[in-house]
TORRO-531005 format. One line per field, with one value per residue (C-alpha): residue number from 1; residue in three letters; y, z, x. Coordinates in nm, 4 decimals, padded with zeros to 6 digits. Layout:
romi	[NUM  ...]
torkol	[Ala  ...]
Y	[Y  ...]
Z	[Z  ...]
X	[X  ...]
This chain:
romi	[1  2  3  4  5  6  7  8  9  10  11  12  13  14  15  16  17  18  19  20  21  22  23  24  25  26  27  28  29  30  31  32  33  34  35  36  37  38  39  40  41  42  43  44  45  46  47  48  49  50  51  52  53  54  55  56  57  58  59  60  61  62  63  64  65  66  67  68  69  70  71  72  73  74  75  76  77  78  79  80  81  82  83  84  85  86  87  88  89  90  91  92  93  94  95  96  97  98  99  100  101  102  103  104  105  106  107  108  109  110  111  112  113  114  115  116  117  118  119  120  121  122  123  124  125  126  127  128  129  130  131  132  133  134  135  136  137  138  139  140  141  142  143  144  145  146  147  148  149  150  151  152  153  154  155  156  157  158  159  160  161  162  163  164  165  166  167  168  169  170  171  172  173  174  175  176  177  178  179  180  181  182  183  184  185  186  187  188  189  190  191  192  193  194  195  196  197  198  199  200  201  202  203  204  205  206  207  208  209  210  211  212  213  214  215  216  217  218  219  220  221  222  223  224  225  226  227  228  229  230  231  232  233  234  235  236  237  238  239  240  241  242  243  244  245  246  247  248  249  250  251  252  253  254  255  256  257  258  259  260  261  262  263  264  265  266  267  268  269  270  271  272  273  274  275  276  277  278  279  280  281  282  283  284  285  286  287  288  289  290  291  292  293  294  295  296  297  298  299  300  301  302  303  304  305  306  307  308  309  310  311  312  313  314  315  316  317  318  319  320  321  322  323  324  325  326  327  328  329  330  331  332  333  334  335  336  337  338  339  340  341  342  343  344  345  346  347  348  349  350  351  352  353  354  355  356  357  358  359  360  361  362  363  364  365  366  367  368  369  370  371  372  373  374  375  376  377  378  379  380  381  382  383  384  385  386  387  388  389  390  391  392  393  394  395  396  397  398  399  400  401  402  403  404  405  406  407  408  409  410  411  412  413  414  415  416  417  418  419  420  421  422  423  424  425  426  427  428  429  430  431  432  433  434  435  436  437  438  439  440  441  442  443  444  445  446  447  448  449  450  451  452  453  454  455  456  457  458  459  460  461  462  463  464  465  466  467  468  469  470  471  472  473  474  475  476  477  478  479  480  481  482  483  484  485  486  487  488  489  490  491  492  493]
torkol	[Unk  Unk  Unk  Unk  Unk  Unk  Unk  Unk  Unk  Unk  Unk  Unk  Unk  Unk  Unk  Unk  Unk  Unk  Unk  Unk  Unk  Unk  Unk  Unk  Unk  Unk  Unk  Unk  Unk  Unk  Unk  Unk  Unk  Unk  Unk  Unk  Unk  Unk  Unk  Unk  Unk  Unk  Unk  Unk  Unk  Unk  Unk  Unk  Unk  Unk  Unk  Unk  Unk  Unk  Unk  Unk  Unk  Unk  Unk  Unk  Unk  Unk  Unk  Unk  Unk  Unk  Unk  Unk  Unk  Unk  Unk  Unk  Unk  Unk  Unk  Unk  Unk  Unk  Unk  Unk  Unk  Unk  Unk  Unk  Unk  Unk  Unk  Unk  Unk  Unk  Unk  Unk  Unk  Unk  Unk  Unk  Unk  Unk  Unk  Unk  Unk  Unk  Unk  Unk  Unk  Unk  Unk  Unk  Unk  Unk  Unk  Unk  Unk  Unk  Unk  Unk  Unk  Unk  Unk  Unk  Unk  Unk  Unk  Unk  Unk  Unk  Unk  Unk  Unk  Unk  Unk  Unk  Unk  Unk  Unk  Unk  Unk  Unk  Unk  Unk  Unk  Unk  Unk  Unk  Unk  Unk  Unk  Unk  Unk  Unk  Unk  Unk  Unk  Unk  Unk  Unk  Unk  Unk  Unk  Unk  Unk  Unk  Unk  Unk  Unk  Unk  Unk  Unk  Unk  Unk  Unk  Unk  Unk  Unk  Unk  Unk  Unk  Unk  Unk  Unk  Unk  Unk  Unk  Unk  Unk  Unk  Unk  Unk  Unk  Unk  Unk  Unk  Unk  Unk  Unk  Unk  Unk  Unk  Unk  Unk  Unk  Unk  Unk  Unk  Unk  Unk  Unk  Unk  Unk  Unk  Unk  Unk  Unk  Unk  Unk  Unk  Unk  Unk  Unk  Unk  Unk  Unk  Unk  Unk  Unk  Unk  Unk  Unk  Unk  Unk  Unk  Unk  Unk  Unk  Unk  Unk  Unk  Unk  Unk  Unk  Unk  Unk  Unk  Unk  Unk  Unk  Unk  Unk  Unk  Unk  Unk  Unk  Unk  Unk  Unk  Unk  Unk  Unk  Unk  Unk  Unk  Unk  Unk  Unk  Unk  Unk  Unk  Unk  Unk  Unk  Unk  Unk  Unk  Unk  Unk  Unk  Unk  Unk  Unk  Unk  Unk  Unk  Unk  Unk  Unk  Unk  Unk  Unk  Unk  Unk  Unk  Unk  Unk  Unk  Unk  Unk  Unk  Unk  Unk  Unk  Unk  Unk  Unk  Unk  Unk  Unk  Unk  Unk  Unk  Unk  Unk  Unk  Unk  Unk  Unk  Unk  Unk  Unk  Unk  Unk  Unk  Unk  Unk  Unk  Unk  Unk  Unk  Unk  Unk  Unk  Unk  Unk  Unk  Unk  Unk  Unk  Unk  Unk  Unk  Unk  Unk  Unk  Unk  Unk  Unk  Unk  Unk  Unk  Unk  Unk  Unk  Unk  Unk  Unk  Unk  Unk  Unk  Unk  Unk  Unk  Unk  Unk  Unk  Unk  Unk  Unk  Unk  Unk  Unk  Unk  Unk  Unk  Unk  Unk  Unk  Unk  Unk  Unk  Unk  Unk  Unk  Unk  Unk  Unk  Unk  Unk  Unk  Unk  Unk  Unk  Unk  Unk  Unk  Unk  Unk  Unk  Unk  Unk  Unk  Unk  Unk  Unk  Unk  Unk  Unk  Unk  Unk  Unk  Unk  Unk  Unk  Unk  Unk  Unk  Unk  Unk  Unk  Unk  Unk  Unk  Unk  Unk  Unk  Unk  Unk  Unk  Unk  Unk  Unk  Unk  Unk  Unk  Unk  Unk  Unk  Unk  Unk  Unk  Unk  Unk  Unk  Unk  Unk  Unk  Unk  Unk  Unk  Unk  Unk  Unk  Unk  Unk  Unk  Unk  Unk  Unk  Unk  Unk  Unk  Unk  Unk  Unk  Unk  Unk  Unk  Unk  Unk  Unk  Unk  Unk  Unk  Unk  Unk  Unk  Unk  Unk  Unk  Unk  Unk  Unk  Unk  Unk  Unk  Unk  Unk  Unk  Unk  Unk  Unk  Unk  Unk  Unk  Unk]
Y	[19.3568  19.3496  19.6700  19.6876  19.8391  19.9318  19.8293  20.0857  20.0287  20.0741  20.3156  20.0663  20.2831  20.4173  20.6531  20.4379  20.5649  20.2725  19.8479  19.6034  19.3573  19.0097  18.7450  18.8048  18.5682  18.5308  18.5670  18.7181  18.4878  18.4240  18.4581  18.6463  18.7017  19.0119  19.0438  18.7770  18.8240  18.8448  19.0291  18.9779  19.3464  19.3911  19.7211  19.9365  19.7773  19.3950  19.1320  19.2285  19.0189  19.3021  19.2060  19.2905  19.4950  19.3438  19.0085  18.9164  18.8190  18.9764  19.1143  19.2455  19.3082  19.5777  19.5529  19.2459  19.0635  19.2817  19.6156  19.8984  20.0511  20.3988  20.3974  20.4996  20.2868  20.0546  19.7198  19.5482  19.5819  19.3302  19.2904  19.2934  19.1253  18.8588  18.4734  18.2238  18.3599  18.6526  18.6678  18.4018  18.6104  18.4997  18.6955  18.8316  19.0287  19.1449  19.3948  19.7662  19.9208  20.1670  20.5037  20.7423  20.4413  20.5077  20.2554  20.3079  20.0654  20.2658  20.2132  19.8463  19.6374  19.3662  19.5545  19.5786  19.9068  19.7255  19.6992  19.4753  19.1566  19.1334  19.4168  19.2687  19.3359  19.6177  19.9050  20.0361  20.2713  20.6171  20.7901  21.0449  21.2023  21.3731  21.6232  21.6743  21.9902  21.8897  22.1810  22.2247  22.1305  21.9361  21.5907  21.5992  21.6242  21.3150  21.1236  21.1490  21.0974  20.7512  20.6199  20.6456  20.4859  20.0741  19.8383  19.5081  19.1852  18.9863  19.0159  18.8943  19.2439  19.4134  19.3687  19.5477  19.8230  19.8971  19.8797  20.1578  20.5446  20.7228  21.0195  21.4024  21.5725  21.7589  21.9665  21.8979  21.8391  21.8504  21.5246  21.6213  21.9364  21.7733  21.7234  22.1456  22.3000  22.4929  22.7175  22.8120  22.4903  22.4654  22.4629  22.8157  22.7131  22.8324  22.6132  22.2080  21.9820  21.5924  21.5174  21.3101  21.2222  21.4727  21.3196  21.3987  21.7274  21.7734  21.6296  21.8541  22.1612  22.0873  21.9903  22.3196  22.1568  22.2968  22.0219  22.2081  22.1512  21.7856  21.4887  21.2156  20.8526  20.7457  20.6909  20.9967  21.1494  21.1509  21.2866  20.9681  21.0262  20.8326  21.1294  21.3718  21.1854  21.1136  21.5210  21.5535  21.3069  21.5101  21.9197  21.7401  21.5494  21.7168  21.7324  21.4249  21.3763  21.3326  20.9775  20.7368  20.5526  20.2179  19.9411  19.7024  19.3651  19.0428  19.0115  19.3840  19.4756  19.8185  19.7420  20.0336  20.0985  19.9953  20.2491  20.4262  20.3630  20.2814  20.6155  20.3564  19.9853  19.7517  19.6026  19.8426  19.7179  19.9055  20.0412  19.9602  19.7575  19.6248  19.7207  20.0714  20.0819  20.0347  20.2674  20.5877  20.4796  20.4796  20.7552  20.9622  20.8426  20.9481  21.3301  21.3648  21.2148  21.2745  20.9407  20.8437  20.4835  20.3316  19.9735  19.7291  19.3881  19.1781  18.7694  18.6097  18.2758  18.3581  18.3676  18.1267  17.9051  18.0216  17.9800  17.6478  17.5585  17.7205  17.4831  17.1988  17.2431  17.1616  17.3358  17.5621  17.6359  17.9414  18.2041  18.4097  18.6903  18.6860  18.6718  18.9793  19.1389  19.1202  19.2669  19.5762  19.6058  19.6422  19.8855  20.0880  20.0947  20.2786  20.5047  20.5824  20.8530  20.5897  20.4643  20.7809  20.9935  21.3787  21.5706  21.8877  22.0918  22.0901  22.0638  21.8089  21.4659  21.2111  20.9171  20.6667  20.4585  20.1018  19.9276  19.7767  19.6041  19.6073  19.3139  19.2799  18.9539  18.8511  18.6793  18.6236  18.9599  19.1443  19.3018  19.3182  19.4649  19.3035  19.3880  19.2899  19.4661  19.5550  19.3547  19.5504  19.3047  18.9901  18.7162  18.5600  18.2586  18.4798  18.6666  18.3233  18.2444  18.6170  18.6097  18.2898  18.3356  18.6789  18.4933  18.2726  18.4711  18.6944  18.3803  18.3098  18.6833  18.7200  19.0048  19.2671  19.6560  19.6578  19.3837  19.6150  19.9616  20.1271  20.0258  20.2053  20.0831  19.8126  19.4771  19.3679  19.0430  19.0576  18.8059  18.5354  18.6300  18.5668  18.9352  19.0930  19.4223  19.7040  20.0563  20.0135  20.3179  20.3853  20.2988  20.5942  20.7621  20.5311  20.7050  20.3881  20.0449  19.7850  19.5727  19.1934  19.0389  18.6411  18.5227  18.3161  18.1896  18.4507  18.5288  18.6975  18.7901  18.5812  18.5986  18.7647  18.4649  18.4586  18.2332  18.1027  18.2875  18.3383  18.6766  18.9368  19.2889  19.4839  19.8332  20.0857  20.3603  20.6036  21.0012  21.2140  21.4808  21.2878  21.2564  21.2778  21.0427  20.9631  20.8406  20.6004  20.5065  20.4013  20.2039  19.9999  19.9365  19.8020  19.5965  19.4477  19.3558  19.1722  18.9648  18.8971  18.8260  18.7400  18.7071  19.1377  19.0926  18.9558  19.3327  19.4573  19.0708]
Z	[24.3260  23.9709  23.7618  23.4568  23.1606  22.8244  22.4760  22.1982  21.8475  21.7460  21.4579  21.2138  21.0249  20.6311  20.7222  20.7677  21.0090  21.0370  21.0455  21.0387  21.2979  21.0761  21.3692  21.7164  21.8797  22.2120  22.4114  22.7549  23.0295  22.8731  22.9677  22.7439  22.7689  22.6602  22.3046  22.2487  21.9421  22.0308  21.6793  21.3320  21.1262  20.7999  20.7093  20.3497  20.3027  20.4474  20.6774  21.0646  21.3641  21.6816  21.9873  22.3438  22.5286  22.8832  23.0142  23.2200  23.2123  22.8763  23.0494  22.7476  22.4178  22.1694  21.8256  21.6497  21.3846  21.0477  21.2352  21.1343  21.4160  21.3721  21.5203  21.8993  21.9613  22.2442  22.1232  22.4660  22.8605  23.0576  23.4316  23.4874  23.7876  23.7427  23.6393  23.6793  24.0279  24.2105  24.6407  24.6496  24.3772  24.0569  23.8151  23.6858  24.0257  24.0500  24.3368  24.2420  24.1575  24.3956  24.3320  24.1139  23.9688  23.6501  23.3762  23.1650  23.0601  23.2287  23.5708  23.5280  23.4695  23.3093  22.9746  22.7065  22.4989  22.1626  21.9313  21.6327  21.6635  21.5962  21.7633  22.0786  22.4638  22.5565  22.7007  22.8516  22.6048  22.6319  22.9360  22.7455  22.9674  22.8930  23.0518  23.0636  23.2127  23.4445  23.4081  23.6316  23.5092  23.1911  23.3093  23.0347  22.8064  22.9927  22.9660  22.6431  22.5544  22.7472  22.5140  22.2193  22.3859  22.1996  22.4617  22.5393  22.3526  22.6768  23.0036  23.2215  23.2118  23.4169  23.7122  23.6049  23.4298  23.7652  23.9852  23.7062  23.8761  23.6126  23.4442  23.5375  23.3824  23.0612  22.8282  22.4816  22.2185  22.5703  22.4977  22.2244  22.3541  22.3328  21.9936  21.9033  22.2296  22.2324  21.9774  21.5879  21.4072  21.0338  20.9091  21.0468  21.3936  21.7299  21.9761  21.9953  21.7360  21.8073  21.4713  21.4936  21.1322  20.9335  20.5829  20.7234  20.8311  20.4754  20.3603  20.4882  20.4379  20.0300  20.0592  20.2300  20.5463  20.8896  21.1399  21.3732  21.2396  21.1951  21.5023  21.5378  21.5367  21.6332  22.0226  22.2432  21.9560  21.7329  21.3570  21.1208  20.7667  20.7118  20.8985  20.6121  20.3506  20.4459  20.4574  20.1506  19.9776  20.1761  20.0608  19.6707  19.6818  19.5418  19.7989  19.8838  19.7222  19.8315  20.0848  19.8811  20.0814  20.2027  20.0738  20.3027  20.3083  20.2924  20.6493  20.7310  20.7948  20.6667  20.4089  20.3290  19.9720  19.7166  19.7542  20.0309  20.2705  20.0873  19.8230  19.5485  19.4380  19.4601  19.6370  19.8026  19.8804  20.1071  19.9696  20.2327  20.2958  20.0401  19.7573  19.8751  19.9179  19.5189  19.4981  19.6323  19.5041  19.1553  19.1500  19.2933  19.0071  18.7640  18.9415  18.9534  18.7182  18.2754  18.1915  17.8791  17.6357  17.4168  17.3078  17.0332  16.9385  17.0090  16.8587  17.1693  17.0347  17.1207  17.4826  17.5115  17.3335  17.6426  17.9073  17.8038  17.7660  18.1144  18.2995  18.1274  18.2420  18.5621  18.8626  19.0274  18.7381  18.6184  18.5504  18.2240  18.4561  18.6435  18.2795  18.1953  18.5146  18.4256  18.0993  18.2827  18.4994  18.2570  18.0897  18.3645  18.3816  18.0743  18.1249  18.4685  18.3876  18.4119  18.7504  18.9438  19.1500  19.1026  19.4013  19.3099  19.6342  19.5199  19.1914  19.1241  18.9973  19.2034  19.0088  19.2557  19.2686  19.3810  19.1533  19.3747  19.1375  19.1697  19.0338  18.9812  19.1841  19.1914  19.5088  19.6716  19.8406  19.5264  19.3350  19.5188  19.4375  19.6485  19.6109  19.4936  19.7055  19.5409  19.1770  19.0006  19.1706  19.1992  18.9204  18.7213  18.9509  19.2787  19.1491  19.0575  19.3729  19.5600  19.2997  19.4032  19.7545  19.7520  19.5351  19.7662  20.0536  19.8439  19.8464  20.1640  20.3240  20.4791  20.3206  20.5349  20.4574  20.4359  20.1330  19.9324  20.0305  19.8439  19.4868  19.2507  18.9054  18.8156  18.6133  18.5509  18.3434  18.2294  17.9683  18.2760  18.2036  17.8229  17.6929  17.4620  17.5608  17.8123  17.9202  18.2988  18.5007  18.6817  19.0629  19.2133  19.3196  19.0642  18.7425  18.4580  18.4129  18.2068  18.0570  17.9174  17.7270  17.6674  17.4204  17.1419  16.8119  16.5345  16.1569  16.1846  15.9172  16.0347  15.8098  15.5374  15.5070  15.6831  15.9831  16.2638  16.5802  16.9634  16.9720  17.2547  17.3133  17.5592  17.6783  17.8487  18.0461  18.1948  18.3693  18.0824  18.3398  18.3817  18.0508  17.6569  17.4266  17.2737  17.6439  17.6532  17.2992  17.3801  17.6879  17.5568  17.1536  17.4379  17.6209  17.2459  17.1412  17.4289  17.4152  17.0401  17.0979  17.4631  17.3869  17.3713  17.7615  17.7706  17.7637  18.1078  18.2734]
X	[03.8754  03.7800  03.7619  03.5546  03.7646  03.5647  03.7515  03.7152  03.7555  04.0924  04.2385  04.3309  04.5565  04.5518  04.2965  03.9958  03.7152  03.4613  03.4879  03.2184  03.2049  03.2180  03.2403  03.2730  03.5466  03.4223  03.0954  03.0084  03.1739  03.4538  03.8194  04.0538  04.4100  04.6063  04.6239  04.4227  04.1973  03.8276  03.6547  03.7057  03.6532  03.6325  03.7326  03.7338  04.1031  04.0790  03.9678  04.1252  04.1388  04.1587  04.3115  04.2153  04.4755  04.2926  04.2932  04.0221  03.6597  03.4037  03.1181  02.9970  02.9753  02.8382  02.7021  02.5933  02.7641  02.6975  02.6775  02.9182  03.0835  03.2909  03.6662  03.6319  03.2881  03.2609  03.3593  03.3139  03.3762  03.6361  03.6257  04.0492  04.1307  03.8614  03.8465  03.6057  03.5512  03.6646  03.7266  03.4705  03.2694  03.0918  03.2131  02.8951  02.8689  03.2275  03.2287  03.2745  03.5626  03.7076  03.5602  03.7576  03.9451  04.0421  03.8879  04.2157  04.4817  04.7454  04.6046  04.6252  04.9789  04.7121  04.6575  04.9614  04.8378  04.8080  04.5678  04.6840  04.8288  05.2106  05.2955  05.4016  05.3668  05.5900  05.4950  05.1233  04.9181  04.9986  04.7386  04.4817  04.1991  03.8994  03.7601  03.3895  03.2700  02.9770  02.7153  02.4105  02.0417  02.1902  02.0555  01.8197  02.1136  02.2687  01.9992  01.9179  02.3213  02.2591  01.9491  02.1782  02.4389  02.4767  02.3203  02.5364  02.4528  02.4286  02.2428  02.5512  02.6932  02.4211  02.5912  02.8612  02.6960  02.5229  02.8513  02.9929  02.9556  02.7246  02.8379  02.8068  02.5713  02.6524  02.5127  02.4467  02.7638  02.9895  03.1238  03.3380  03.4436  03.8170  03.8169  03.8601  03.8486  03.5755  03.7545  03.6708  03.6495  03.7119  03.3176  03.2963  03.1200  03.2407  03.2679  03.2947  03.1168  03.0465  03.2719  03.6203  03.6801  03.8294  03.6913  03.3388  03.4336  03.5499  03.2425  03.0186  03.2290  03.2413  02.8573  02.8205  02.6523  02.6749  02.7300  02.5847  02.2243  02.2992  02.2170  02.4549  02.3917  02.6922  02.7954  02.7127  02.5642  02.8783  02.8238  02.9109  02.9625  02.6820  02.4678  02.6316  02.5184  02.1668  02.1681  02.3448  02.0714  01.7925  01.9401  01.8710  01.6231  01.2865  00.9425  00.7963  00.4397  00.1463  00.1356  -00.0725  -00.3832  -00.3051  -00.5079  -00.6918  -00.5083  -00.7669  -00.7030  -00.9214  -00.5726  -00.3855  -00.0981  00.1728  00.1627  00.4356  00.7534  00.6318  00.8947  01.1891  01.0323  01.2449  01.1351  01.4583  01.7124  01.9427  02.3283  02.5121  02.8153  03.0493  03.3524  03.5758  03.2936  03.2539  03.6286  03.6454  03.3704  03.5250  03.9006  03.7385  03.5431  03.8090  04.0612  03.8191  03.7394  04.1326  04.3106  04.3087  04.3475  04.4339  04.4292  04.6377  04.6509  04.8490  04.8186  05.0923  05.2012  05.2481  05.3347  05.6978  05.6749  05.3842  05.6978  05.9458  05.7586  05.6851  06.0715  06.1307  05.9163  05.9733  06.3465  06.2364  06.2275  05.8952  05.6864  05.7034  05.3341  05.2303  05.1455  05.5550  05.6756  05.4469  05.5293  05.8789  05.8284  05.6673  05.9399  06.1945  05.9332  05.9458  06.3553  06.3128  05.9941  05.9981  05.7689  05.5026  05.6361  05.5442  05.2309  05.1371  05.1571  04.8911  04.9608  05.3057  05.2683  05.4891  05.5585  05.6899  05.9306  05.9472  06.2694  06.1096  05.8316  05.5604  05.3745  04.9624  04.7753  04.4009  04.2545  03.9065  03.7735  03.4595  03.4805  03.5289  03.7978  04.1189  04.4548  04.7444  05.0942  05.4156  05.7074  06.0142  05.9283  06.1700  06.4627  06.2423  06.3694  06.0568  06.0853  06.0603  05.7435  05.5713  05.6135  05.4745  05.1795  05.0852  05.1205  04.8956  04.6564  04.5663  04.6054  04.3482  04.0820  04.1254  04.0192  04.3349  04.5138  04.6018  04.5645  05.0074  04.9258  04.6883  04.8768  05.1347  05.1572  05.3244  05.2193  04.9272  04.9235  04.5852  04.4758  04.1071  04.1883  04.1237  03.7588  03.7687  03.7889  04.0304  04.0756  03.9527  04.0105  04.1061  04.0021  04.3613  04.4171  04.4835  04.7324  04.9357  04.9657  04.9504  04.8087  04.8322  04.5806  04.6266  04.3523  04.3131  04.5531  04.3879  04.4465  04.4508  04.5106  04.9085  05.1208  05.4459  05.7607  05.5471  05.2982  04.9737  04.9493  04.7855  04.9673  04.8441  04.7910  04.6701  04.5819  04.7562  04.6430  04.8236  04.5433  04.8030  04.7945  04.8702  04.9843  05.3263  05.3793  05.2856  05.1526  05.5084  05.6576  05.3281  05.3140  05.7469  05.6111  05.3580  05.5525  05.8310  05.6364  05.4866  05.8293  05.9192  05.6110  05.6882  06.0353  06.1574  06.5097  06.5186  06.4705  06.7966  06.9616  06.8441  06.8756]
């Protein structure tokens, strides 16, 4: 017999608490095997293909492409045990499952417990239950829980949403009495609160909200952060006016007057995704960290010169931006200040042995920063090669969250879009970047006679909590010199 099994929306890792769905992989009817991907995401951090820990037959789905879905939504039901046809049976009227069968992955040997590809087929997921206290003359409460519930995408499930047992009554907020336990949560309530993030419990507790006087959207009533911020947005805005009369349309029809639904003329972009990603990063580097700017310009003309020689030596060719990254690296050997994160609870500063070099890439999806592991041992051929292969990788949508996690120090080339210099806004928790603007031909004083040199501006935007002026000012008159004359790299090769 087959048993329906409902697919949740995995935690993704790095924190993240919502996806949207981009492109669904299969449709109702169709026959997945375990692991097999069947949604494309695109979460804060990158594009993700999520894998179905159930092989059998998609009954439904839930959520249209372009919806955003928060981590523990329905994703879509699979009837386990069932192919094209089941004991003789269509499978779009699988018989019922057994009563007080567990819809679980642990009660079937059909599911592997995984929920990113690459992570193989081993063992089952680990069994979690939840229980729901049923309380008398809380149908209302049910039933009102099962409106907000996301309706499938396909009429071929309603066979199997009618052969699945309903569930006992409950009273209001009951179904996330798991999450605290009924005890004093952290906003000050007692008892349970529909909330699993922790960011929007934080939310609301700096906004001074009480989740307790806000209504869900989210499955079963669950409090999104999205909820918190509509209240936020509501606690400062000031009183509506007055509605304006609607004027008669040429048809003897009622039109709504300019503004008065949106209360703003414009276009409105959701901040979400990759762009709302940079949003919060940024805005959170700027509440935290005392940045600070320094800049130089540097005769380039030098290593513009070396490069040259180096590829036409033969072999891969090699990029301005590995030759630059090498400079920083060797930069950092000296400073390591500058290679290093501020831990305030602790009140200390972090010097981090390994330089994972950040680099700025524009794609189609926006600003990205991908990362170079381990640069600090990388020779300038080997980072040629790893920027190239993240810069495409970048174009293409396919870098994962583990390719734009866990950098350590940022390189980022704005001269690509024909300016000379910046003040980069750091990315955070990193504690320095540095800038490169487009090298062009300048007036230089060269040998004591004024020439024609390719010069650039560099810019070093750096945490002045982990160090002074001097340390910064040493970094960046380094980095100069090796630009101007390559040949002082030669000491730390």
């Amino acid at each position: 017999m087959a048993q329906v099994l409902e697919f949740k929306l995995p935690d993704l890792g790095e924190g993240l608490t919502e996806a949207e769905i981009v492109r669904w992989l299969v449709d109702v009817g169709d026959v997945v095997a375990i692991d097999q991907p069947v949604v494309e995401v695109e979460t804060a951090k990158a594009m993700v293909e999520v894998p179905c820990p159930y092989g059998g037959v998609v009954t439904a789905r839930y959520g249209e492409e372009g919806t955003e879905l928060p981590v523990g939504a329905p994703l879509l039901t699979v009837a386990v045990g069932a192919s094209s046809t089941v004991d003789g049976t269509e499978a779009g009227s699988a018989p019922q499952p057994a009563a007080g069968k567990a819809s679980s992955a642990e009660t079937s040997g059909e599911a592997s417990g995984n929920v990113l590809v690459g992570y193989g087929t081993g063992a089952p997921a680990a069994r979690r239950r939840r229980i729901r206290p049923a309380v008398p003359g809380a149908a209302a409460a049910a039933t009102a829980s099962a409106e907000r519930a996301p309706a499938p995408s396909a009429p071929a499930a309603s066979a199997y949403a009618e052969s699945v047992p309903a569930p006992a009554a409950r009273p209001a907020g009951a179904d996330h009495a798991g999450l605290n336990g009924g005890a004093a949560d952290r906003d000050g309530a007692i008892g349970p609160v529909p909330v699993i993030s922790p960011l929007v419990r934080r939310l609301a507790r700096d906004n001074g909200l009480d989740l307790r006087q806000l209504t869900g959207s989210g499955p079963d009533g669950l409090i999104l952060r999205a909820d918190v911020e509509r209240a936020m947005a509501a606690a400062e805005a000031p009183p509506a006016p007055a509605p304006i009369a609607a004027a008669p349309t040429s048809h003897g029809a009622t039109a709504p007057a300019p503004g008065a639904q949106t209360g703003t003329r414009g276009e409105r972009i959701p901040l979400r995704g990759v762009r709302g990603a940079v949003a919060d990063k940024l805005s959170r580097s700027r509440r935290e960290i005392p940045e600070a700017t320094c800049w130089v310009d540097a005769d380039a003309t030098e290593l513009m010169a070396a490069r040259a020689a180096m590829n036409a030596a033969g072999g891969p060719k090699i990029s301005l931006i590995a030759l630059l990254a090498r400079i920083c690296t060797a930069a950092l050997a000296r400073h390591p200040e500058l290679n290093s994160t501020v831990d305030m609870e602790a009140r200390e500063i972090v010097r981090l042995p390994e330089v994972h070099l950040g680099f700025a890439a524009q794609t189609e999806r926006g600003l990205v920063v991908p990362v170079v592991r381990d640069a600090q041992s990388r020779s300038a051929e080997s980072l040629s090669a790893e920027f190239a292969r993240l810069t495409e990788v970048a174009r293409q949508g396919a870098l994962t969250p583990a390719d734009l996690t866990g950098g350590t120090f940022t390189l980022n080339n704005y001269g690509v879009f024909g300016v000379d210099g910046s003040t980069p806004i750091i990315n955070h928790p990193e504690a320095a970047m540095l800038g490169v603007g487009r090298i062009v031909p300048k007036p230089w004083v060269h040998e004591g006679e004024l020439a024609v040199r390719q010069v650039v501006q560099l810019s070093l935007t750096f945490d002045h909590r982990v160090c002074d002026g001097g340390t910064a000012g040493g970094f960046l008159r380094y980095v100069a010199d090796c630009v101007e004359h390559p040949s002082v790299l030669l000491r730390t090769l």
